[in-house]
C-alpha positions as CSV (number, residue, x, y, z in Angstrom):
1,X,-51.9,23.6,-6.5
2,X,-48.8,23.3,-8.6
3,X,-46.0,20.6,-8.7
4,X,-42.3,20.6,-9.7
5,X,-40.4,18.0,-11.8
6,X,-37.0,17.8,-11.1
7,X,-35.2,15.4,-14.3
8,X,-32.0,14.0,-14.0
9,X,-30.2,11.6,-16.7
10,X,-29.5,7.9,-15.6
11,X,-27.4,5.6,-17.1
12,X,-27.5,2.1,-17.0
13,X,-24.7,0.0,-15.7
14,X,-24.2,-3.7,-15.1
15,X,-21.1,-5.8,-13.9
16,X,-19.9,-9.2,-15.0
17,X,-17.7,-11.7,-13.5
18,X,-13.9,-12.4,-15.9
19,X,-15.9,-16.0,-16.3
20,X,-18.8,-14.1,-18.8
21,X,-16.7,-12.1,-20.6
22,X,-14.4,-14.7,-22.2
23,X,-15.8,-14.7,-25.5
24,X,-17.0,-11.2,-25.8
25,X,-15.2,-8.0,-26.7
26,X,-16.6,-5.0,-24.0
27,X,-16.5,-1.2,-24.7
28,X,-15.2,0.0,-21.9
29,X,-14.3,-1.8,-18.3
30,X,-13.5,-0.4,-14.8
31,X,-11.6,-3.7,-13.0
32,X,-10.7,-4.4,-9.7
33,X,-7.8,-6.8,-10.0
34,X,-7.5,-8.3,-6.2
35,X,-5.9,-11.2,-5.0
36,X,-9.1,-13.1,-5.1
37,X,-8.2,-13.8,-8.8
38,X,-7.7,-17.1,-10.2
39,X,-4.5,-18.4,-12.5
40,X,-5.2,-16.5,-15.9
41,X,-8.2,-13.8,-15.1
42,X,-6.0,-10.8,-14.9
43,X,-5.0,-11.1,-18.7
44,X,-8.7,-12.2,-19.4
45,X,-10.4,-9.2,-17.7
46,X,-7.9,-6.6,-19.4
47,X,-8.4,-8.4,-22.4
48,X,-11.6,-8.0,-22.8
49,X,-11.1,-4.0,-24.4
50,X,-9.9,-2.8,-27.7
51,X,-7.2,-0.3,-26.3
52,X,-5.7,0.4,-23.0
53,X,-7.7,3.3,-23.6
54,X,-10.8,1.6,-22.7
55,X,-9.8,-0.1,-19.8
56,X,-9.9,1.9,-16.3
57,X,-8.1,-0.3,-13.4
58,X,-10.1,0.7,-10.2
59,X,-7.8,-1.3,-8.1
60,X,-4.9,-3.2,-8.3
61,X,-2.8,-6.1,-6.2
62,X,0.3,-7.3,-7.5
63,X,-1.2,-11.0,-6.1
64,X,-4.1,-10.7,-8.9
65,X,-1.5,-11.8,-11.7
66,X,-1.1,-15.4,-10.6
67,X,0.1,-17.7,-13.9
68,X,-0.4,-21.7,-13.2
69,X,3.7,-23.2,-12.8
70,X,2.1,-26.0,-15.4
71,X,1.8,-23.2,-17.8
72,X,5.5,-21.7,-16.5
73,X,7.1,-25.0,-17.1
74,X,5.4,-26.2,-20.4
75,X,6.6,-22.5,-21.6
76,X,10.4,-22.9,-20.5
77,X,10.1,-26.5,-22.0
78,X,9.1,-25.1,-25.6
79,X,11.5,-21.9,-25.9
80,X,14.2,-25.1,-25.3
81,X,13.1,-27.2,-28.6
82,X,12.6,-24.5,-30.5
């Protein structure tokens, strides 16, 4: 009787949400940036890499770059006093 082993490499993978990443800096990233984003995550998921380099956008919407009109406004209101 003989047998035959057949080896192939694996490499680990894992996802995270743009909530877990906020305070950590990530080697590398592949994102899908959707419209199911919130006010915000866009910049915090690309964000999360070194260089552009490092960061591989899967997919992309337009609709996933949402910024809060609070945050528009206090912006506009702070370029005028200063």
């Amino acid at each position: 009787m003989s047998a035959c082993r057949i080896q192939f490499p694996l490499q680990n993978a894992f996802a995270l949400t743009v909530h877990k990443t906020q305070a950590i800096t990530l080697p590398k990233a592949s994102l899908h940036l959707d419209d199911q984003m919130f006010a915000g995550q866009a910049y915090v998921a690309i964000s999360r890499c070194r260089s552009w380099d490092d960061v591989e956008i899967l997919s992309l919407t337009l609709d996933a770059f949402k910024v809060d009109e609070k945050v528009k406004k206090e912006y506009i209101r702070l370029e005028q006093i200063s």
